[in-house]
N, C-alpha and C positions, 0 to 999 in steps of 0.2 A: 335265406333258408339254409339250415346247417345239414349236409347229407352226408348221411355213413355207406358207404360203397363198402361192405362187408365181403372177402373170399372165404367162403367155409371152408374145410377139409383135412386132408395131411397128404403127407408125400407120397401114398400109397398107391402106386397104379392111377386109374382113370378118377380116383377120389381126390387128387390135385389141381381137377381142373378149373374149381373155383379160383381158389386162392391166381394162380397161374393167371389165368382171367384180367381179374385186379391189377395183379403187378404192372401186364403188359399194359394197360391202361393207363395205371400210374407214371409208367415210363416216358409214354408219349404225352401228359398232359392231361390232368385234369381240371372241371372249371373251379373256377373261386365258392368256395361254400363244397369243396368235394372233402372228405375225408375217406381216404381207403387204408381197411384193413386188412392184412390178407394172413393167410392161417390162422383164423379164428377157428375155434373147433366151439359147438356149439353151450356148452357152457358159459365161453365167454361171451355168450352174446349177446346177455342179459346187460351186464355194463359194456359190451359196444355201443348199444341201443342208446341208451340213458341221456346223452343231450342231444340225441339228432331228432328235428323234424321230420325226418324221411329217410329210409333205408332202401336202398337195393342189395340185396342178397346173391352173392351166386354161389353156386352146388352144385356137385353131384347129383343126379337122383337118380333111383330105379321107380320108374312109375311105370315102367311095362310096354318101353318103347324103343325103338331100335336104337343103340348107341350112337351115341353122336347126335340124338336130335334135342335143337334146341327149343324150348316150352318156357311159358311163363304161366304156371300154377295160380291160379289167385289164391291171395294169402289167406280168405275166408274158408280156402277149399285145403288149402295145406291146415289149417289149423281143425278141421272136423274131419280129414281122411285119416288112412292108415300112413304112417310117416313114410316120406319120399329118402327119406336118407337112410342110410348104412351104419350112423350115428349110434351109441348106445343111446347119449340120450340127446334126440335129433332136434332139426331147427325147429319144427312143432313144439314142442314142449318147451323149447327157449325161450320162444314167440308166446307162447302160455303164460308162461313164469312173466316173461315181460310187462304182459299186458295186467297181469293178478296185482303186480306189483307199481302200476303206472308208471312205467317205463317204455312203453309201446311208444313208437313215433306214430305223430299223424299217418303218415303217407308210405303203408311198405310195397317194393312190389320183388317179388322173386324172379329171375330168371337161373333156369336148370338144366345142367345138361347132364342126359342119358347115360350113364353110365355104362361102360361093355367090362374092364377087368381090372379089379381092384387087389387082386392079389403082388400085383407084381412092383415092379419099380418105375416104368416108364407107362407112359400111356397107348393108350390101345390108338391105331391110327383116326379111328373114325371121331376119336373125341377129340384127338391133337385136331384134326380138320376142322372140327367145331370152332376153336377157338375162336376165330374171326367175324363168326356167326354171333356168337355170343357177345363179341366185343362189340360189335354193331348191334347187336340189341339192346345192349346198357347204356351205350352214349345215346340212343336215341330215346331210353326210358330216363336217363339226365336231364336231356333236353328239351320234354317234358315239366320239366320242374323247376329248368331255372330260368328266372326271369331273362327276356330278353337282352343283349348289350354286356352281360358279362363279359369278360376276356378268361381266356384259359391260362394257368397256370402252369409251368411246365416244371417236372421235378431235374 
């Protein structure tokens, strides 16, 4: 199974936390069949998409919950709500395009984290403490997916 481990965002404040996410992931080892991209801003994410069987997604979102918490939206529910991202034009409407266009992978699942202050340069503390939260909840939405007996890869 071919998997796009997607970081949305930019360097902006707590809107880096996706990508950030990824990287530390990538740093330590991802399994065989991982592909991570990290600063993707959601345009690209049309051809991120495009040969993966399954996507995990992380982001930013404002869905109306105290910073720093970590959520996994389903992606039926991200794609019929009001957009979780700060995006002009967010992962909703990527995920749209994707799928108009048959480029949806089978298997997506989002995890997000709460955004508190995008204004600034560094992250607001509640999200930096996220990170580890979120990082265990990707390897464990990975580990879901990949066949048993893989070996990880380490970059």
């Amino acid at each position: 199974m071919r998997i796009a481990l997607i970081g949305i965002g930019t360097p902006h404040g707590d809107d880096a936390v996706g990508p950030l996410v990824v990287d530390a992931l990538a740093a330590e080892g991802l399994p065989a069949g991982v592909h991570a991209l990290s600063w993707c801003r959601p345009p690209e994410l049309v051809d991120a998409l495009a040969d993966a069987d399954a996507a995990l997604l992380v982001d930013a979102t404002r869905a109306g919950l105290e910073p720093g918490t970590v959520h996994e939206p389903a992606a039926q529910d991200l794609l019929e709500a009001r957009p979780l991202s700060s995006h002009g034009l967010g992962a909703r409407e990527a995920l749209a395009l994707a799928e108009a266009l048959g480029r949806a992978p089978q298997h997506l699942a989002i995890v997000g984290i709460e955004a508190g202050e995008t204004s600034h340069d560094a992250l607001s503390a509640p999200v930096r403490e996220a990170i580890a939260t979120a990082s265990a909840r990707v390897r464990a939405r990975l580990a879901e997916w990949i066949a048993p007996g893989e070996e990880a890869r380490h970059a």
